[in-house]
Each structure stands twice: as structure tokens, then as C-alpha cells.
C-alpha positions in Angstrom: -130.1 81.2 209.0 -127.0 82.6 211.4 -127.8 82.8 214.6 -127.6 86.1 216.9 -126.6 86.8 220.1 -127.8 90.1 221.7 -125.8 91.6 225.0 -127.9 94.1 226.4 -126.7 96.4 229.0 -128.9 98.6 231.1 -128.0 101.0 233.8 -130.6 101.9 236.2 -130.7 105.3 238.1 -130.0 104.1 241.6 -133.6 105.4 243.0 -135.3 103.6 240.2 -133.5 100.8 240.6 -135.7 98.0 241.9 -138.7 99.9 239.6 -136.8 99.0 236.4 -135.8 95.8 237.5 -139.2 94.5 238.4 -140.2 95.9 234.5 -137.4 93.9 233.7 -138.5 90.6 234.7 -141.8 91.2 233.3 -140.2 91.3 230.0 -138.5 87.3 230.4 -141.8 84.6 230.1 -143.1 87.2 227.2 -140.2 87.6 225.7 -139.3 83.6 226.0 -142.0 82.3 224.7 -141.7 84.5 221.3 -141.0 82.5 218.0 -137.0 82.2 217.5 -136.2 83.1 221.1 -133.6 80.3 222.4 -132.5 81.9 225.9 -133.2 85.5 227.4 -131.4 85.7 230.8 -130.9 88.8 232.5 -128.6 89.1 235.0 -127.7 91.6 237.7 -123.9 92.6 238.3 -122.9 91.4 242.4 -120.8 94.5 242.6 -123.0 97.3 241.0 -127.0 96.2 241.6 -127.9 99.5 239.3 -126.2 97.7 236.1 -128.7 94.6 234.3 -127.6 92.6 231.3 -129.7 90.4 229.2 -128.0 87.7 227.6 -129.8 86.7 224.5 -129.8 84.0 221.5 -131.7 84.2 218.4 -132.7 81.8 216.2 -132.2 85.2 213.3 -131.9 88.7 213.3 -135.4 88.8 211.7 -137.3 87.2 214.5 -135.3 89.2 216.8 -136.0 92.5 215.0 -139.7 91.0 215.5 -139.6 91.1 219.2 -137.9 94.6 218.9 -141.0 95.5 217.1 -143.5 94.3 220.1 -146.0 96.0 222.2 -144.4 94.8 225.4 -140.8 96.2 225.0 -142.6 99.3 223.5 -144.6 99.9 226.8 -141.3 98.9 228.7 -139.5 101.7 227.2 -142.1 103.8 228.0 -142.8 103.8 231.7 -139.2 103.1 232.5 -138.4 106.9 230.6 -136.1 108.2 232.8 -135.1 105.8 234.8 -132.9 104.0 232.8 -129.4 105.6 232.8 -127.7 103.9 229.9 -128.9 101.4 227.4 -126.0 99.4 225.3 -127.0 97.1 222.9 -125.0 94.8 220.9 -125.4 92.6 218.5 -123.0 89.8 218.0 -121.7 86.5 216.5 -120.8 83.4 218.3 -117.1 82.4 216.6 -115.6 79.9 219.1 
């Protein structure tokens, strides 16, 4: 199984800011005690508080694409609708 690391950038709308952050943090015990979840950190940027990235390692894509799949991300995207200014998400592959 390859491991995969997920870089998740989220922009909050500056008035919604500490709204999607607290929804955030919900997200990390859930998220960390998931099957195949090795770390989930999220961080917030010291110069720009409105930008959040989650720095993630997975055991595989498929237990990943499992937590993609679950309730609590799914009601996470819902009541932060609109206040999120820009989602990235990357997928990616340790090489060094």
C-alpha cells in the first residue's frame, strides 16, 4: 500500500472566519481516530488568519477516500456553505 499525503487548503471569508475554524477543529479527534489516519494537523497561516491547511498522512488512498465518504465532513461542508472562500485539495506523494 503507498501511502498518501493530503495538503488541504481552505480560505475562510474573513467574517466567518472564527465560525469555520471552530467547525474545523471539530473535524481533528473524528477524523484522527478513523482507520488509516496517521496525522491530521491543521494549521492556521501567522500572516493571513482567514487561510487554514490541514496536513494529512494516509495509511492509502482508499481509507482516505473512506473518510471523504463520512457523515462528519459531509455535515462540515454543509453548514460551512458559504463561508469558505476557496478549497484546494491535493493529493500527494512523499519522494525525499
Amino acid at each position: 500500500m503507498n501511502r498518501l499525503t493530503i495538503v488541504a487548503k481552505i480560505v475562510a471569508k474573513e467574517e466567518k472566519r472564527e465560525f469555520v475554524k471552530a467547525e474545523l477543529l471539530k473535524l481533528i479527534p473524528i477524523t484522527r481516530a478513523e482507520k488509516g489516519c496517521i496525522n491530521y494537523d491543521l494549521h492556521q497561516d501567522n500572516k493571513n488568519p482567514n487561510l487554514f491547511l490541514f496536513h494529512e498522512n494516509w495509511e492509502s488512498k482508499e481509507l482516505w477516500q473512506v473518510h471523504m465518504n463520512n457523515v462528519h465532513l459531509a455535515e462540515y461542508l454543509k453548514v460551512t456553505d458559504g463561508a469558505v472562500e476557496e478549497f484546494v485539495l491535493n493529493e500527494m506523494t512523499v519522494i525525499g
